[in-house]
N, C-alpha and C positions, 0 to 999 in steps of 0.2 A: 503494500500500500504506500508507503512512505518513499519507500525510493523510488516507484511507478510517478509521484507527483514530484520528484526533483527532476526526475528524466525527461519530464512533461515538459518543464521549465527551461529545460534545458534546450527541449527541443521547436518551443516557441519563440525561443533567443536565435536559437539558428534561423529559423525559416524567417525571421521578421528583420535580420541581418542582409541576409539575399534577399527579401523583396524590397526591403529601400537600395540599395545595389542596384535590383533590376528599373527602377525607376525613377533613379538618377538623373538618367537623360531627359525625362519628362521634364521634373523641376526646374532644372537650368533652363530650358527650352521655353516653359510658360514664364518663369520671372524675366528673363532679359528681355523678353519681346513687351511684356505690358512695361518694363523698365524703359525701351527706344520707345517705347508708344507718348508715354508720359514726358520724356523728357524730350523729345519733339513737340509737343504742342504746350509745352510750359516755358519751353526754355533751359533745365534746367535738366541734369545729369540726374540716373536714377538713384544714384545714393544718396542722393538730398532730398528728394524726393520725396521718400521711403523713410527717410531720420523723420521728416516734417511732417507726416501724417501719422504714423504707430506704427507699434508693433503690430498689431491687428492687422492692419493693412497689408504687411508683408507675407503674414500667412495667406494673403487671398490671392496675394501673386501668385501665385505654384500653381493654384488651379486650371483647370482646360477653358473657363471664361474668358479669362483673362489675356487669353491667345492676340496682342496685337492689338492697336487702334480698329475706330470703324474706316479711317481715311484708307488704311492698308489694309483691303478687306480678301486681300489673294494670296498674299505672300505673308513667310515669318524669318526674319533672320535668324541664323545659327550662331549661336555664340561661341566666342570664340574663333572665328574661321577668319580668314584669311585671302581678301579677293584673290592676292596676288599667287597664290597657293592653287586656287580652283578655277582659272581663268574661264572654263567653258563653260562649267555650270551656275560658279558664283556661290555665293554666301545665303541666298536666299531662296527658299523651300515655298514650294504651295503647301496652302493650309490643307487643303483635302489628300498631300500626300502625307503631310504631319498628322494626320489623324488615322491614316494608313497605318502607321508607323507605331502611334501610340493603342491601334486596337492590338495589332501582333504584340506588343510589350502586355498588352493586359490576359492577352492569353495566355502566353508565356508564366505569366505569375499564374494563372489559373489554375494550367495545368501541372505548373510547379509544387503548387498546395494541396491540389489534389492527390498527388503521388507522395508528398509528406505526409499527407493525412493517414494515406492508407499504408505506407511504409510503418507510421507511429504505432495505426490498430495492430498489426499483425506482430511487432516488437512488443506490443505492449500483452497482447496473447499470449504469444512464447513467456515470457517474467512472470505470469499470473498462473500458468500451469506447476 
């Protein structure tokens, strides 16, 4: 009983390790785009921004809302990237492939947790017999 619930623990530490891991890319990707959004139509760079409105505010950057102005309703910059690095494609992503991009990422965790799920039952069977 007692060590079934520290292994439990233990293996909710893992799986919630790799899926922030797995959606990394998401994060950066929603904060820097409503970050160029804001700091285009203010004037003003997104770290300022972001200090001048709360903390609250910056938990809402992460989300898929927050993907981009309405002005730039096609495209998402990549952060990070480097025109001079991707000459043909460029820096900049349609939104309907980034959404491409972030269903495959949420799959991926799906079927990730699924197979830790049923990995944990079957581990957790074998310790209980």
């Amino acid at each position: 009983g007692i060590t079934n619930y520290f292994k439990f623990l233990k293996w909710c530490c893992w799986v919630m390790v790799i899926l922030s891991l797995l959606h990394v890319p998401v994060l950066l990707v929603n904060y820097s785009a409503l970050g160029n959004a804001y700091g285009a139509a203010y004037g003003v760079n997104s770290y300022h921004t972001n200090n001048s409105i709360g903390s609250s505010f910056n938990l809402a950057t992460t989300t898929f809302g927050n993907l981009g102005s309405a002005e730039d309703v096609d495209f998402v910059d990549i952060p990070g990237c480097d025109e001079m690095e991707l000459p043909l494609s460029g820096c900049r992503v349609q939104k309907n492939n980034v959404a491409i991009l972030y269903s495959f990422i949420d799959a991926a965790g799906t079927i990730f947790f699924i197979l830790a799920w049923l990995w944990l039952r079957t581990f957790e069977s074998k310790e209980s017999r």
